[in-house]
Biopython code that builds the backbone (N, CA, C, O; Angstrom):
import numpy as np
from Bio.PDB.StructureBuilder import StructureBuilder

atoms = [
    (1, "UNK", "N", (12.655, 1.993, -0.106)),
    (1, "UNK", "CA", (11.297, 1.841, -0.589)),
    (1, "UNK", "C", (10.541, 0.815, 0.246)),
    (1, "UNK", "O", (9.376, 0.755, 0.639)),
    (2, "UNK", "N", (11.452, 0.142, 0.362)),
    (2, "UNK", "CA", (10.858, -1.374, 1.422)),
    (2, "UNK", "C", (10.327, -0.373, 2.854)),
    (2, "UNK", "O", (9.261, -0.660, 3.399)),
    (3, "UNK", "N", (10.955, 0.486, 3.233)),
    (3, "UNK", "CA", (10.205, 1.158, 4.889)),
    (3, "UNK", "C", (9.355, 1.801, 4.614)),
    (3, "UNK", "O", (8.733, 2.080, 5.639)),
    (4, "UNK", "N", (8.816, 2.349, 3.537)),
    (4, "UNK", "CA", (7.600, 3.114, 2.965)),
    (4, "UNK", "C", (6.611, 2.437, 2.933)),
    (4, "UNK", "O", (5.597, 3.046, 3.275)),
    (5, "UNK", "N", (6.430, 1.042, 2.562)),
    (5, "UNK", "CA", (5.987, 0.109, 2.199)),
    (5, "UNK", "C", (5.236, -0.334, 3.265)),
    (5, "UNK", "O", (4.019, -0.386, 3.443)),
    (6, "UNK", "N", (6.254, -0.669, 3.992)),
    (6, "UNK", "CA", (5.592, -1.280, 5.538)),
    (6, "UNK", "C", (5.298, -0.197, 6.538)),
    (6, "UNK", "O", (4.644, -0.506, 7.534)),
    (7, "UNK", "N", (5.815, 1.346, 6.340)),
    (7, "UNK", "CA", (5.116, 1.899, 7.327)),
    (7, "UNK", "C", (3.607, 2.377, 6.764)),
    (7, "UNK", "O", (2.732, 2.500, 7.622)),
    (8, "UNK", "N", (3.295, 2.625, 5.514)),
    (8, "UNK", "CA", (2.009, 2.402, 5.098)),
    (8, "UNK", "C", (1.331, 1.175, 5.155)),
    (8, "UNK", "O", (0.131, 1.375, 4.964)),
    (9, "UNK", "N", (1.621, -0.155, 5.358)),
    (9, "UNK", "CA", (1.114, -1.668, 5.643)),
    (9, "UNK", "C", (0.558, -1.002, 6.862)),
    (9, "UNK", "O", (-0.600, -0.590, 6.937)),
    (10, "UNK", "N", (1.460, -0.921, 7.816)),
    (10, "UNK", "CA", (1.480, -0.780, 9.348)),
    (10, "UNK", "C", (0.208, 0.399, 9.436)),
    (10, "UNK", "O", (-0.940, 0.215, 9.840)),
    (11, "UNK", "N", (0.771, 1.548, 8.965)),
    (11, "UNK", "CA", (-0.841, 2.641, 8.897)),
    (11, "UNK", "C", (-2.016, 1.496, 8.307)),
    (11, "UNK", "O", (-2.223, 0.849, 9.333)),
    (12, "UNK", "N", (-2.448, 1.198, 7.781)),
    (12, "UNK", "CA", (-3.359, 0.513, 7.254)),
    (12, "UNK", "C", (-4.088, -0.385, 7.847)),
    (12, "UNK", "O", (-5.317, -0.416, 7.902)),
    (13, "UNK", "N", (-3.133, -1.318, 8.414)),
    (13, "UNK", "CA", (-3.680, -2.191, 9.703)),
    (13, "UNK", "C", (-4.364, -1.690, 10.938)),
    (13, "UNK", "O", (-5.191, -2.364, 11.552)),
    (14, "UNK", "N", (-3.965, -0.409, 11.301)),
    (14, "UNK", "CA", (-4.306, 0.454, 12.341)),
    (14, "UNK", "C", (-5.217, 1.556, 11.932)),
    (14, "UNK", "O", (-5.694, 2.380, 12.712)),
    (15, "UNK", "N", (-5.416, 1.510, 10.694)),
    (15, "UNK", "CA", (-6.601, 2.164, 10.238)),
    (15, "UNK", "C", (-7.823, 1.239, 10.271)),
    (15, "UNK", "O", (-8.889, 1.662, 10.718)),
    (16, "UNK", "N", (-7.694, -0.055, 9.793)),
    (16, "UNK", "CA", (-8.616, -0.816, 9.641)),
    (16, "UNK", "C", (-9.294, -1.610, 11.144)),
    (16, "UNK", "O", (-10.371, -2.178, 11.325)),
    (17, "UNK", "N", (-8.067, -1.332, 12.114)),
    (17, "UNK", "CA", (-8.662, -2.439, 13.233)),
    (17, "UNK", "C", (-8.999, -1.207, 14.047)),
    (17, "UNK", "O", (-8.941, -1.507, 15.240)),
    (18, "UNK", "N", (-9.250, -0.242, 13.911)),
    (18, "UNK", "CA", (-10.033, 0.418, 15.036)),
    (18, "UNK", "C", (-11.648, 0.594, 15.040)),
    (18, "UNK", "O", (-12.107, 0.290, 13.938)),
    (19, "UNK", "N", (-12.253, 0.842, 15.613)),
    (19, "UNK", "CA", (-13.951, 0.953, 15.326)),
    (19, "UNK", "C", (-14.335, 1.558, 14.136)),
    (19, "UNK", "O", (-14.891, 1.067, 13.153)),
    (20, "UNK", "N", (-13.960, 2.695, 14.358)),
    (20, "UNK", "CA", (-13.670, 3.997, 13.254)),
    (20, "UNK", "C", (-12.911, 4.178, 12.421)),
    (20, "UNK", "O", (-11.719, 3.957, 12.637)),
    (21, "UNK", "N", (-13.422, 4.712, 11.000)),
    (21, "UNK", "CA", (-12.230, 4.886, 10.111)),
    (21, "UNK", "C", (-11.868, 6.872, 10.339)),
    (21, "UNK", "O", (-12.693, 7.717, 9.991)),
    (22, "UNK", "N", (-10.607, 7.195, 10.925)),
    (22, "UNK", "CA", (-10.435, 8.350, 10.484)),
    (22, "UNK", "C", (-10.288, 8.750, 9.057)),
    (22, "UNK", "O", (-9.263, 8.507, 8.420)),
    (23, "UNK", "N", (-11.521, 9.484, 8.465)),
    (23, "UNK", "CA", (-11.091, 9.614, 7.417)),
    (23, "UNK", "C", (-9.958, 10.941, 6.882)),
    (23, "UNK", "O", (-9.652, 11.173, 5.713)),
    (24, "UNK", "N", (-9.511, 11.631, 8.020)),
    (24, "UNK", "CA", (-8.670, 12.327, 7.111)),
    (24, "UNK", "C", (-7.282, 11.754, 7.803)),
    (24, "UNK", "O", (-6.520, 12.590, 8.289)),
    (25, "UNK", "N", (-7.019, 10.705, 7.848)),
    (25, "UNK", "CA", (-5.999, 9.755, 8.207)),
    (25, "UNK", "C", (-5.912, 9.062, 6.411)),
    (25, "UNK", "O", (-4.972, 9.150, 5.622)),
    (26, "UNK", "N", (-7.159, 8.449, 6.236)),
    (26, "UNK", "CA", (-7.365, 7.388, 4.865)),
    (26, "UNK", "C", (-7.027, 8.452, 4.077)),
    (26, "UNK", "O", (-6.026, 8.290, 3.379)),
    (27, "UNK", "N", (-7.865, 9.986, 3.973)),
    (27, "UNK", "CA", (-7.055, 10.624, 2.702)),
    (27, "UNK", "C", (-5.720, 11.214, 2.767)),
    (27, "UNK", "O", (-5.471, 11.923, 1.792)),
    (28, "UNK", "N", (-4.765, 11.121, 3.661)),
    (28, "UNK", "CA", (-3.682, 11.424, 3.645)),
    (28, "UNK", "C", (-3.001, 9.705, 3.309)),
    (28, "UNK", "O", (-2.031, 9.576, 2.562)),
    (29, "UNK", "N", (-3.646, 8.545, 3.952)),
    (29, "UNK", "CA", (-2.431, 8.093, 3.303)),
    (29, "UNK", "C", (-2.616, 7.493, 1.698)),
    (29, "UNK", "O", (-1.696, 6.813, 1.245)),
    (30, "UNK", "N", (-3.855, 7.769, 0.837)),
    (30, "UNK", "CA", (-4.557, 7.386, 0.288)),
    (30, "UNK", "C", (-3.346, 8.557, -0.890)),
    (30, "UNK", "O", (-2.591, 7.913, -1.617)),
    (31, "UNK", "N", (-3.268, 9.898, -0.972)),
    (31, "UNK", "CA", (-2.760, 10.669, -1.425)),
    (31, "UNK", "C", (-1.392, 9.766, -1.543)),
    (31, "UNK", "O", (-1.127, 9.493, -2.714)),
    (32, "UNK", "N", (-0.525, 9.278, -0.634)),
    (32, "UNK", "CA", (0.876, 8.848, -0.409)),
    (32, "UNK", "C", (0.407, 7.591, -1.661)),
    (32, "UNK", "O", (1.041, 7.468, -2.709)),
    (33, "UNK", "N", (-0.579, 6.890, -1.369)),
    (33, "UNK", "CA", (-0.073, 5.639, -1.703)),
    (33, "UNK", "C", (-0.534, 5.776, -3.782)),
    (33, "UNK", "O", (-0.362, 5.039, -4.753)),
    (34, "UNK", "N", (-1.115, 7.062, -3.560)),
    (34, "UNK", "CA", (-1.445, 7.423, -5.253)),
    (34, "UNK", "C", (-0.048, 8.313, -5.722)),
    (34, "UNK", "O", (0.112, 8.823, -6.831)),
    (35, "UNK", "N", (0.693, 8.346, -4.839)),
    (35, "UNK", "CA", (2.650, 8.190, -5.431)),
    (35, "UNK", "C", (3.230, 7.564, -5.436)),
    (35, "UNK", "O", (3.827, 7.141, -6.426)),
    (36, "UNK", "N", (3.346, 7.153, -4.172)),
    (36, "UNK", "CA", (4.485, 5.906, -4.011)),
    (36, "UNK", "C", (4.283, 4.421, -5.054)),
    (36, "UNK", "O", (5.045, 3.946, -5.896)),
    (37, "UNK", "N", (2.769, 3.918, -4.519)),
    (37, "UNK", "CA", (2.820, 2.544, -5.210)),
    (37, "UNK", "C", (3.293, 2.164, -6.598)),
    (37, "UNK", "O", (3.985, 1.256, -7.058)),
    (38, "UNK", "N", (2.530, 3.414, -7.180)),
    (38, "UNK", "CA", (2.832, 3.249, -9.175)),
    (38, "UNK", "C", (4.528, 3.045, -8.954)),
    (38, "UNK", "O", (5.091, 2.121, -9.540)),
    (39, "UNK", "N", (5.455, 4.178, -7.875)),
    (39, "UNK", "CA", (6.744, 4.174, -7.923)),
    (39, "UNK", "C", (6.916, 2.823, -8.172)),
    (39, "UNK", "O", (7.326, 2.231, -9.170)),
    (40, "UNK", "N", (6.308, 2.214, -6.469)),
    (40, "UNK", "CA", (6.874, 1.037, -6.134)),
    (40, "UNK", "C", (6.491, -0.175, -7.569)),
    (40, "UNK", "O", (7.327, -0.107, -8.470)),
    (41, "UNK", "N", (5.633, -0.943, -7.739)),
    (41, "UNK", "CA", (5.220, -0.898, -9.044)),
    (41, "UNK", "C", (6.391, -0.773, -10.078)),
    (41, "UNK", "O", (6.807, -1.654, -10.830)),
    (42, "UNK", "N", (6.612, -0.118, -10.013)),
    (42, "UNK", "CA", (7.509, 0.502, -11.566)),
    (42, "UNK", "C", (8.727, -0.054, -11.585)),
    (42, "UNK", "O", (9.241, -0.579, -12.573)),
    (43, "UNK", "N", (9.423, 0.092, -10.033)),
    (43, "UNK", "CA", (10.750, -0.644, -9.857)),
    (43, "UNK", "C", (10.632, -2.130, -9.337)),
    (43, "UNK", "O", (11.499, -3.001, -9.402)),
    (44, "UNK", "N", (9.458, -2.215, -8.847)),
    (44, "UNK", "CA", (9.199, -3.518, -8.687)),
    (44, "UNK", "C", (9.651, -4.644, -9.997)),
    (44, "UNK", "O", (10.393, -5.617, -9.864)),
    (45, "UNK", "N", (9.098, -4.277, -11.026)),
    (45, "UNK", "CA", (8.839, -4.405, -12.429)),
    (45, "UNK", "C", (10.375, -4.896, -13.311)),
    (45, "UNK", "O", (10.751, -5.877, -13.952)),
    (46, "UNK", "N", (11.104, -3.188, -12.769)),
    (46, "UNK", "CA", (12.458, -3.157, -13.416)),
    (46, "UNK", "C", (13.524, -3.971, -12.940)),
    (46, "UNK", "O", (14.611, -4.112, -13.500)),
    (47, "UNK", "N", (13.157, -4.495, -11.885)),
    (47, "UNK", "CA", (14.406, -5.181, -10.662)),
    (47, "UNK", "C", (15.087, -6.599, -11.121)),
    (47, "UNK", "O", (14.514, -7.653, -10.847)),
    (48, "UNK", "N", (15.927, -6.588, -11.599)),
    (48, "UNK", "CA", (16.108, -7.698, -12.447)),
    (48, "UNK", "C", (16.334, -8.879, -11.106)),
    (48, "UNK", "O", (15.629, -9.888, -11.081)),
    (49, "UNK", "N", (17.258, -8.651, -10.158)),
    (49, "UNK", "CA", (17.554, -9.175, -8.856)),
    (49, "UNK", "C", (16.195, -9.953, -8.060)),
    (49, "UNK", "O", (16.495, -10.720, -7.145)),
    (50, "UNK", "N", (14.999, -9.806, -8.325)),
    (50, "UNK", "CA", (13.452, -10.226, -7.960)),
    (50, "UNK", "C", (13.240, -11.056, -8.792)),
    (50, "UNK", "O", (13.090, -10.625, -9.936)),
    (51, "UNK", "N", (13.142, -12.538, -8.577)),
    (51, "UNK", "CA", (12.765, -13.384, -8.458)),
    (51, "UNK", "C", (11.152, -12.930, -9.081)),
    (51, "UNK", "O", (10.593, -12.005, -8.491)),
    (52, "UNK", "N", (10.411, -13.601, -10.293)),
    (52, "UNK", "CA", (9.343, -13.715, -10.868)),
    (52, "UNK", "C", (7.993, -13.970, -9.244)),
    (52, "UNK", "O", (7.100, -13.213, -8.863)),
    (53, "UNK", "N", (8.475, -15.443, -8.650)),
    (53, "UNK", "CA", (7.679, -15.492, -7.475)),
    (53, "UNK", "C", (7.717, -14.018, -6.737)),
    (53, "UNK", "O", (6.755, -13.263, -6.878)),
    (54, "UNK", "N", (8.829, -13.642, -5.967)),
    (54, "UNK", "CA", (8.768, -12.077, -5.369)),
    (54, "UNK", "C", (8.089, -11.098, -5.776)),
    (54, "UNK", "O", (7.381, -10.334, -5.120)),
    (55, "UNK", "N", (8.422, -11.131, -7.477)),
    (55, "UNK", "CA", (7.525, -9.774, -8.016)),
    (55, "UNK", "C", (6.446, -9.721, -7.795)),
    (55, "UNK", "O", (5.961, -8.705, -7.297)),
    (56, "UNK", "N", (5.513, -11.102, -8.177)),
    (56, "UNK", "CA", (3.957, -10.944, -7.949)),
    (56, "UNK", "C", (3.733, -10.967, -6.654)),
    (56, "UNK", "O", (2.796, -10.306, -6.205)),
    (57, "UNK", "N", (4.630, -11.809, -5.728)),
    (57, "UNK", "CA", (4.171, -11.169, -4.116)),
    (57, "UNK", "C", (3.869, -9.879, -3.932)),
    (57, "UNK", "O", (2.745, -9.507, -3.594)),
    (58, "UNK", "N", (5.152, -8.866, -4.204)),
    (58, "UNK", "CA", (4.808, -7.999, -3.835)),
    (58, "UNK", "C", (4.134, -7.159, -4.425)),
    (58, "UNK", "O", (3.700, -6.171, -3.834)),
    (59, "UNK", "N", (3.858, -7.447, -6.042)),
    (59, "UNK", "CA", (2.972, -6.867, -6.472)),
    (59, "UNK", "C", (1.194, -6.868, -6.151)),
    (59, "UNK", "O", (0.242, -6.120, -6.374)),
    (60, "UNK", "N", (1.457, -8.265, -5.461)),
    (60, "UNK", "CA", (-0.193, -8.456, -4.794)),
    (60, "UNK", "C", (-0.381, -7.669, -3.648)),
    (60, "UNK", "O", (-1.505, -7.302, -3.306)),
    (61, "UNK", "N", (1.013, -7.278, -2.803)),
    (61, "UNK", "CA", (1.115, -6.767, -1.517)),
    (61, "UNK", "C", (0.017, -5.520, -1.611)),
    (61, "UNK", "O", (-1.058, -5.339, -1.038)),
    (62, "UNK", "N", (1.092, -4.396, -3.019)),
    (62, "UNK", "CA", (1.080, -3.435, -2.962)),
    (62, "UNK", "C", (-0.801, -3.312, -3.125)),
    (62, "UNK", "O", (-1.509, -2.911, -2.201)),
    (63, "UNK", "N", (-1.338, -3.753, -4.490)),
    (63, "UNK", "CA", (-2.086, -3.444, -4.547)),
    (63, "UNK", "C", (-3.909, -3.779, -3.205)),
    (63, "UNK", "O", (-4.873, -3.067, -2.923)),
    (64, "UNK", "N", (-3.430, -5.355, -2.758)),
    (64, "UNK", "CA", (-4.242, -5.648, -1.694)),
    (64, "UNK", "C", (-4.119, -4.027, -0.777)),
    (64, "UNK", "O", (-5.202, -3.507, -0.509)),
    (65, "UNK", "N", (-3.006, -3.382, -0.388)),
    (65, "UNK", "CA", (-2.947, -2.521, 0.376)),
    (65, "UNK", "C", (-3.627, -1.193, -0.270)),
    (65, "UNK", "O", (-3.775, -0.228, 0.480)),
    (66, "UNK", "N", (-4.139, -1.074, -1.916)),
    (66, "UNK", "CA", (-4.472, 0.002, -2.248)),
    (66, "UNK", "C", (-5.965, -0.330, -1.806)),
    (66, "UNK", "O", (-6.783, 0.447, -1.314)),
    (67, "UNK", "N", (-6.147, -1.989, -2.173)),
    (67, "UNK", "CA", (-7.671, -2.192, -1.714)),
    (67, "UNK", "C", (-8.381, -1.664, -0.384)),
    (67, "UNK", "O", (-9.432, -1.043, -0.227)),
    (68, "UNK", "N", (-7.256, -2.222, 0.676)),
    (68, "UNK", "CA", (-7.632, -1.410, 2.213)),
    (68, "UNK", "C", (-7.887, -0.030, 1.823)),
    (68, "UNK", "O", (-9.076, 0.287, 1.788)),
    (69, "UNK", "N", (-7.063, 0.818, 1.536)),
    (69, "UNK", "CA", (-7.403, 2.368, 1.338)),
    (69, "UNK", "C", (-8.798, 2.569, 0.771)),
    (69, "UNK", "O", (-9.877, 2.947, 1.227)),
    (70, "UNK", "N", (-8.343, 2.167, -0.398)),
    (70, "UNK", "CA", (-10.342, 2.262, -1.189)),
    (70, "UNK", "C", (-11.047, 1.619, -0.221)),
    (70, "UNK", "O", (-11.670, 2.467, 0.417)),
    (71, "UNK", "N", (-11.193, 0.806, 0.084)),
    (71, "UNK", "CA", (-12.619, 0.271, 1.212)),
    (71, "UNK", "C", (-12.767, 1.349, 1.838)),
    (71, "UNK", "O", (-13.751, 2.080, 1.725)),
    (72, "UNK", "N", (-11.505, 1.613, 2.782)),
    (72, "UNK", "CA", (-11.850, 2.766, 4.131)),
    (72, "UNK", "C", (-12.184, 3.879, 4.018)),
    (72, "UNK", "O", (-12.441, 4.614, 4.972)),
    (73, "UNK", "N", (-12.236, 4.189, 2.857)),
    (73, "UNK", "CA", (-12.610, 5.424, 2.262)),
    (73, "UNK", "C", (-13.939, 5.356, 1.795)),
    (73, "UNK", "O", (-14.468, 6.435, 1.528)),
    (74, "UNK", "N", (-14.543, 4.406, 1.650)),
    (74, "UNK", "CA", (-15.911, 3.910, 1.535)),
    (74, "UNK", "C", (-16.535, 4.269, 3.009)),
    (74, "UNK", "O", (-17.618, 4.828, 2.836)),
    (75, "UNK", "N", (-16.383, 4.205, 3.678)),
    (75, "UNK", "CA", (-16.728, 4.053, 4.857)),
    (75, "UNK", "C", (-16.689, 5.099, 6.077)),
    (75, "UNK", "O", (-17.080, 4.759, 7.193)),
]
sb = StructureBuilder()
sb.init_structure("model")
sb.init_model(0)
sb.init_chain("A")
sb.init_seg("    ")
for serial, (resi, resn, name, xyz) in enumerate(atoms, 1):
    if name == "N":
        sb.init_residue(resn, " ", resi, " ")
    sb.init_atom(name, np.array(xyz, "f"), 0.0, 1.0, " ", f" {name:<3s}", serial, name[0])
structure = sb.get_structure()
């Protein structure tokens, strides 16, 4: 789940730093991340092994990264 994670981070960054937003780049990964995250999210949640600090990291991760999507899709 962790390489899903960061290869959508990684899309995202490279969506955002180019001039242009491709948008049928944003709605494909925009589709992924309206599955995966709730996943991620969910087990995030259940993981007893995660540390309270960790959870909300990465729970800020996930969603800051839904924020990129929604912006670029604005745009």
């Amino acid at each position: 789940m962790k390489q899903v994670l960061v290869i959508l981070w990684v899309g995202g960054l490279l969506l955002l730093g180019g001039c242009s937003v491709n948008q049928d780049f944003v709605r494909g990964v925009d589709g992924y991340t309206q599955i995966i995250l709730p996943e991620y999210k969910a087990y995030i949640a259940k993981d007893p092994q995660l540390s309270p600090d960790t959870k909300r990291i990465r729970l800020q991760s996930a969603d800051k990264f839904q924020q990129l999507v929604d912006d670029a899709k604005l745009k």
